[in-house]
N, C-alpha and C positions, 0 to 999 in steps of 0.2 A: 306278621303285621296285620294280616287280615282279619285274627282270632282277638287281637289287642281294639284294632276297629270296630268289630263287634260287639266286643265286652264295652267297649267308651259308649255306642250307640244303646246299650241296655241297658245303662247305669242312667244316662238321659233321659229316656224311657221312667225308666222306677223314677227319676226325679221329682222329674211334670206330671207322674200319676199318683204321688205321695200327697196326703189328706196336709193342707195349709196348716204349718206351725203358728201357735202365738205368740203374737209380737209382743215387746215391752212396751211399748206404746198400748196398745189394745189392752191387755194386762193391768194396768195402771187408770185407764179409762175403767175398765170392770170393776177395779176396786173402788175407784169413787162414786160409782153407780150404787156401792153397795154402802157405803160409808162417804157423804157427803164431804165429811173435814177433811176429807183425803186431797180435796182439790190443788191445795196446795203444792202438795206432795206432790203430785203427778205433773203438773209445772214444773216442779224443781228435778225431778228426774228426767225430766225431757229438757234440760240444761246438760245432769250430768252425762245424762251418755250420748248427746252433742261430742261435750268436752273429747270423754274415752272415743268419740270415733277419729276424731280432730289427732289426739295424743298417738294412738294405732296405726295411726300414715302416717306422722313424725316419726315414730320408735323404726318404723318397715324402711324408712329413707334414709335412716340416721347417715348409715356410712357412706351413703350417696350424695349426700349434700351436706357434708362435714358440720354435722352437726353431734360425733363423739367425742372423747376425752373434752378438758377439763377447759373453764374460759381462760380471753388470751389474757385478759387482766388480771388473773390469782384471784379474782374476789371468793372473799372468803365468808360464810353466813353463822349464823349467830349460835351455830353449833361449834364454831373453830373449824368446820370443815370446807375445801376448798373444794365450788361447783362446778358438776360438768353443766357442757352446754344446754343439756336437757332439761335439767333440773331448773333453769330459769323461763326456757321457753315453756315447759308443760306448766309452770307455774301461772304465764299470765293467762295460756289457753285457760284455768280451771276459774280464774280471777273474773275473767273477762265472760265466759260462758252462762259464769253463778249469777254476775251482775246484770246483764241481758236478760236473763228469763225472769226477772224483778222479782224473787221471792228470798230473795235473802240480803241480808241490811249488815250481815258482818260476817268477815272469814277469818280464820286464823292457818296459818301453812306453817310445816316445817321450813319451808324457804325463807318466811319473816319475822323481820324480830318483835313483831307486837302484830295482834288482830289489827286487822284492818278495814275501815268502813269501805260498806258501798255507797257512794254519796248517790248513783241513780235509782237506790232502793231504801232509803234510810228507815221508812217507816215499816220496811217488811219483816216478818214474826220470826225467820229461822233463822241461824247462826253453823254456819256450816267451816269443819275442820277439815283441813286436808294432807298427806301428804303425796304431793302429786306424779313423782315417780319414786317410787321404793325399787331399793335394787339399782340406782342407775348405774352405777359401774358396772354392772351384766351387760349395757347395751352395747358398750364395744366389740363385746364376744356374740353379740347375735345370743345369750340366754335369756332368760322369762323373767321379764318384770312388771312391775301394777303402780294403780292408784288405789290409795286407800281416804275414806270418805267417811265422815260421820256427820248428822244433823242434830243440833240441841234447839228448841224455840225459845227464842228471843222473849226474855220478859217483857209483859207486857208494855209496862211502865215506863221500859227507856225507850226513846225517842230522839233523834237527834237533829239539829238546826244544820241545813244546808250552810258550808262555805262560804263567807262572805267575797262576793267576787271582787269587794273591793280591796282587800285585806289578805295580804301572802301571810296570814298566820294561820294555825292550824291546829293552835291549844283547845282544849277539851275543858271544860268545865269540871266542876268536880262530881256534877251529876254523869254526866256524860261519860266519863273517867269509872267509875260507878258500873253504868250500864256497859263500858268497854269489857270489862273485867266477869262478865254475863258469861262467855270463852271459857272460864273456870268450872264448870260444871263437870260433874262425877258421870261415870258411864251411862248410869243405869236413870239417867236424865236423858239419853239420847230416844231420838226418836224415828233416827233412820239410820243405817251406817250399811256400808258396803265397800268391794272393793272391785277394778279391772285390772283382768290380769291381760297381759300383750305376751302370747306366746306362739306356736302352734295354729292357736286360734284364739282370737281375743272375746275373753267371758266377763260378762258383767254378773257377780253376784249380791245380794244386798236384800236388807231385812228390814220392814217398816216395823217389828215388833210383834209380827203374827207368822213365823215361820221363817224357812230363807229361801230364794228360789234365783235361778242361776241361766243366764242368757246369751246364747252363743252371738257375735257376729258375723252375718250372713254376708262372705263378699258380693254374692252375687247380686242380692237388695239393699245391701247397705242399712238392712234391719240388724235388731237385736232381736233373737227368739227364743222363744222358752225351750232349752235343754234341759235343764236339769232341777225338774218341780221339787217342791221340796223338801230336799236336802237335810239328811241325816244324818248327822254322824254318827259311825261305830261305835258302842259301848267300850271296846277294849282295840288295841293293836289293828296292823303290826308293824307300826314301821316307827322312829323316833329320829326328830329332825332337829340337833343341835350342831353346834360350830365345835367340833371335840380338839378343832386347834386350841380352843380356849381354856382346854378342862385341866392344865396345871396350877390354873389360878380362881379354879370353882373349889366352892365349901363341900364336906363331907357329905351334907344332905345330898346336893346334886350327886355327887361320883358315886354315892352309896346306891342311888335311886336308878341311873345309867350301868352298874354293873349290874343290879339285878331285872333288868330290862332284856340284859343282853346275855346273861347266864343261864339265869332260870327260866325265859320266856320267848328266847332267842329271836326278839325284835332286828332288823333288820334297819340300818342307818339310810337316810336316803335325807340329804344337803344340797341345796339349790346356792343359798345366799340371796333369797328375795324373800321376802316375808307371805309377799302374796303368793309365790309359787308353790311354797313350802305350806304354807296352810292351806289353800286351795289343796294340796293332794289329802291334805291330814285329814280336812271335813269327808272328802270322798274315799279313803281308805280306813282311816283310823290312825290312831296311833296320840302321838303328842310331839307338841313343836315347841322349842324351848330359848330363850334369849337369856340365861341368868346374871346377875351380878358377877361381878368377881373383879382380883385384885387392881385390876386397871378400870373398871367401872364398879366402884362402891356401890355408886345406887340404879345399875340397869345401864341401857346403851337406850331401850326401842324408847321413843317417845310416848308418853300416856295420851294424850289428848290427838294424835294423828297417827298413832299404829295400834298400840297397847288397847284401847279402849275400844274403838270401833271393831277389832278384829275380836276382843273378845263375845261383844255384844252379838257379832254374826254367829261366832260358835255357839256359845250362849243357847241364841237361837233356835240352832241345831242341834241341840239336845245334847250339847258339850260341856265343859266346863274349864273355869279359867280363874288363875291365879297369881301371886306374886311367891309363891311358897310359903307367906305369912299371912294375907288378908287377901279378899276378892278384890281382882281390878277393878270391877265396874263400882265398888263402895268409893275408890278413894277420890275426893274431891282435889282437883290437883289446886299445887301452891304458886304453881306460872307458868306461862306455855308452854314453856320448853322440859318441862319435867321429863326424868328416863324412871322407870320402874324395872325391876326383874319380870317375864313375862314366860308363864308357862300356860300353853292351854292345849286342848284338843279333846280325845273320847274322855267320859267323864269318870268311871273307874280305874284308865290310868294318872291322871291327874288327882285323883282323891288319892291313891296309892304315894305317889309326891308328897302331897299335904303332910298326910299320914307320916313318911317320911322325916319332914321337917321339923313335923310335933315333936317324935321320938329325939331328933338332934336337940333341939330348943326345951325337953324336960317338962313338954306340955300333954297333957293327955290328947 
């Protein structure tokens, strides 16, 4: 006991003599110092990681204040799937937090079935995508789950007229309608995208376009701090993160691509079933993470505009690379919110190796 008391008293010690980490706050103040336009930005990330600290004591409480498994009323959202409790509350937390810090005038969620205005920010420039817990059936089990997060700017041109308070109608114009549809934009229109992951230790990482850089939350300040500056990912391996329950209903490219992963290269399988948990390790190990098509999803499961796109744009980033096995995610202009694509990314010579793969299957050079 005595030996354990002394070791607690010199870890305190080394703590309070450790040179001050930087904050995301601080962080984001620096970069506007250096790039004016950023101002914005750093308003609206001082919303989202409000949100993820808000979401982080929900997810820590869940089963303490029965807020796991699934709601009492079956409601079911506009994917046919039916929500857990979480998945509505962390919804209004990201709805409510975006709208507060007044820099963004429309959001689009996996939880809704259409973007939807901020009527107390109508006239603000970004348009922010979310999907605000991924993974929530892990939280029952106490496993690692996130928020995934992407920024597009708001054309300029739309504009929209406050609610008439006289008037319970809430039709849109066909300008309006127009500008709603702004939500539709390709990856590589994003201009910020990131993700928190709630595990262990809840990390916020995310990329305004010049790197990616990764921020622990500190219980004992209730800061975000810079851990993990910016983040590279491996050129190659080793490890490859799919659902291989799926793989009797994956195309020849996938299994051809996954046996020579695991034959010749002797990767090593490592499955969470959270997108962010499972890519967070991939950006910090290597490897490649994978969601394909297959016989029960024709065209993908991940969502393009709240998984697919933002998570690639972070890889991206990092010096990774992402695809659908046919064309770049971040090129395709989605055809409606709710779009699912095939989604593979991570180091960028395993993922060229896939493509490559795919070509030979498809008879393309």
């Amino acid at each position: 006991m005595t030996r354990l008391l002394a070791f607690a008293a010199a870890l305190t010690v080394a703590t309070a003599l450790a040179p001050p980490r930087q904050t995301l706050s601080r962080f984001m103040l620096e970069q506007t110092r250096v790039d004016g336009e950023r101002q914005d930005l750093e308003a609206l990330m001082g919303s989202i990681q409000m949100a993820c600290k808000t979401i982080s004591a929900l997810v820590q409480r869940a089963g303490l204040a029965d807020m796991t498994g699934y709601r009492d009323d079956g409601n079911i959202n506009v994917q046919g799937e039916e929500q857990k409790k979480l998945d509505v509350i962390t919804n209004d937390v990201l709805k409510d937090a975006l709208g507060y810090g007044g820099r963004v005038g429309l959001v689009a969620s996996e939880e809704e079935d259409l973007p939807v205005l901020v009527e107390e920010t109508l006239e603000s420039k970004y348009v922010a995508v979310f999907d605000p817990l991924d993974g929530s059936s892990n939280v029952d089990a106490a496993v690692a789950t996130g928020t995934i997060f992407g920024i597009f700017e708001l054309d300029e041109t739309c504009g929209f007229s406050a609610p008439d308070s006289t008037s319970n109608s809430t039709t849109l114009d066909d300008r309006e309608t127009r500008c709603l549809l702004n939500a539709l934009q390709p990856g590589r229109s994003l201009v910020a995208a990131g993700y928190c992951m709630y595990s262990s230790s809840t990390i916020l990482v995310f990329t305004c376009g010049d790197g990616v850089n990764g921020f622990t939350l500190d219980p004992k300040s209730n800061e975000f701090v810079l851990s993990h500056a910016n983040l590279t990912v491996p050129a190659t391996g080793p490890y490859y993160s799919f659902n291989e329950g799926n793989a009797p209903h994956w195309d020849g490219a996938v299994v051809e691509y996954l046996d020579g992963l695991k034959r010749e290269k002797g990767y090593s399988a490592r499955y969470i079933g959270s997108m962010v948990a499972d890519v967070h390790r991939t950006l910090l190990y290597g490897g490649v993470y994978g969601y394909p098509a297959d016989a029960k999803n024709a065209n993908g499961k991940l969502r393009l505009l709240y998984e697919a796109a933002p998570m690639s744009f972070i890889v991206e980033q990092a010096g990774g690379r992402s695809t659908t096995g046919a064309e770049p995610i971040m090129a395709i202009v989605p055809d409606h919110v709710h779009q699912r694509v095939p989604v593979f990314l991570g180091s960028r010579d395993d993922v060229a190796d896939l493509e490559a793969t795919y070509a030979r299957h498809n008879g393309t050079p």
